[in-house]
N, C-alpha and C positions, 0 to 999 in steps of 0.2 A: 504494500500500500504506500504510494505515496503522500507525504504529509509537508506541508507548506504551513509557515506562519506567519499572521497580520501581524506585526508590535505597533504597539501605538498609546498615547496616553485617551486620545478620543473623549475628548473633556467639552464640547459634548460630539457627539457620535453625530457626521454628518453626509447629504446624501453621497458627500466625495469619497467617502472611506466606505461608503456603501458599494458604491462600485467597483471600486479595487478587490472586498471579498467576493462580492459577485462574480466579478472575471476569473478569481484565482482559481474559484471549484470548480471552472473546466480545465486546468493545469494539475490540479490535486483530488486526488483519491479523500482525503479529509484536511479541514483548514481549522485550524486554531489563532482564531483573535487573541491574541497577548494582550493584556489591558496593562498597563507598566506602572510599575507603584515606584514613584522616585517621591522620598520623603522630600529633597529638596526644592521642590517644584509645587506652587500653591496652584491647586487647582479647584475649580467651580463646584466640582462632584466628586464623595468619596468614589473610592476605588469600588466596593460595595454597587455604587448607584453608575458609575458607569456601566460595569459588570450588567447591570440589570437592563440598562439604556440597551444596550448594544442586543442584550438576548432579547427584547421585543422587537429591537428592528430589525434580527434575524432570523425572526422565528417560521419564517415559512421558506427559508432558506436551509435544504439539504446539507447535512455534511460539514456542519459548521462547529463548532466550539468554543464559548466563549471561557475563558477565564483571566483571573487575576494573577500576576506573574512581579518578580522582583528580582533582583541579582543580573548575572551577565546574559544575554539572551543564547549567545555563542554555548554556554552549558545548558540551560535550557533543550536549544534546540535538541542538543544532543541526548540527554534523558529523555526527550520526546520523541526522539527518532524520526526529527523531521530533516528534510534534506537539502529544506530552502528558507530563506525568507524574503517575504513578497514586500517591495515598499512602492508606495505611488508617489510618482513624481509629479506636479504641476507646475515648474517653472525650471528653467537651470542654475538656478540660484538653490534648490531644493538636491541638486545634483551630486554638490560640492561636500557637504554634509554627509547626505548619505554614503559617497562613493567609499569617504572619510571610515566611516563606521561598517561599509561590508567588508575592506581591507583588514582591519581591525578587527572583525569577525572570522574570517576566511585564518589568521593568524593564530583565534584562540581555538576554531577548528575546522582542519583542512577540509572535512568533509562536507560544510555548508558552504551552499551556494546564495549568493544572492541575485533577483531578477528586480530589476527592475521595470515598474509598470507607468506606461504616461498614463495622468488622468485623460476622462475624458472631456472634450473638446467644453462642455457644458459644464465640468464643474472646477475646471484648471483653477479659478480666483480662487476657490473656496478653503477658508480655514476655521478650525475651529474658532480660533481667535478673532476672525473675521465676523462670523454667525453671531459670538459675544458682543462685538462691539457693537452691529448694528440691533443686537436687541437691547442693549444697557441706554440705547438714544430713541429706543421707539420703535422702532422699524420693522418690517414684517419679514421674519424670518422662515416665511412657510415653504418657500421654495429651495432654501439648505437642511433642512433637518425632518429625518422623516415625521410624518402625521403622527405616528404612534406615539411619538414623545417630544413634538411640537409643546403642549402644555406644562410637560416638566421641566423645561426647557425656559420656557419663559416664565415659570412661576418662582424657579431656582435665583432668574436674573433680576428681576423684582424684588425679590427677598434679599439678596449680594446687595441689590441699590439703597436700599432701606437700611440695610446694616450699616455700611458704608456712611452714609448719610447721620443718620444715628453718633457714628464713632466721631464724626468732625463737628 
């Protein structure tokens, strides 16, 4: 069986990263989303609520996997027995980074591969960060984030606004 995995922090889970698992399961036999718990990195949603984000947007998605992950991904992959990891790319500035990190992979273990995926044409702009800012100003974010957690999504970034506000 071949096994291929998403890493991504997916803070929140958008339809950009939806596409890239999408593509990968006709590449892989099974795909495992890496949800990445880096303590040093503040993010919108526990690890937990991403975890859950992503298993409804991928719920009628075959052959998928979501879990939560921490440590080197390069040993990861290899207690997983997966062969690859899939990352999307949406600009070449996205390139430089990642090329950065499959090297760095590839060194902690020869046997993973990295592939590189362009996004698609449609949601190249898209980041999470992106999705964040324009819902933290109002903005209608229903064209980046799937439906199913559109509302948690903006109810998370209402609530960050409020605290925020609150704190100063």
């Amino acid at each position: 069986m071949k096994i291929g995995i998403c890493p991504g922090s997916f803070d929140p889970v958008t339809l950009g990263h939806l596409d890239i698992i999408s593509r990968s399961r006709k590449v892989f036999d099974h795909v495992i989303v890496a949800v990445m718990i880096n303590p040093a990195k503040k993010t919108l949603f526990t690890v937990e609520e991403r975890i859950d984000l992503l298993k409804r947007a991928t719920a009628d998605m075959e052959h998928i996997e979501v879990v939560g992950f921490e440590g080197l991904l390069a040993e990861y992959a290899k207690a997983r027995g997966a062969s690859a990891v899939i990352k999307g790319l949406r600009a070449v500035t996205d390139f430089e980074y990642e090329f950065q990190q499959a090297l760095t992979n590839k060194k902690l273990n020869p046997d993973l591969e990295t592939l590189f995926m362009t996004t698609s044409s449609e949601h190249m702009f898209l980041s999470s960060s992106i999705v964040k800012q324009i819902a933290m100003f109002g903005g209608d974010i229903s064209n980046f984030v799937p439906e199913c957690i559109l509302k948690d999504v903006k109810d998370r970034i209402r609530l960050d606004m409020k605290k925020r506000e609150n704190d100063n």
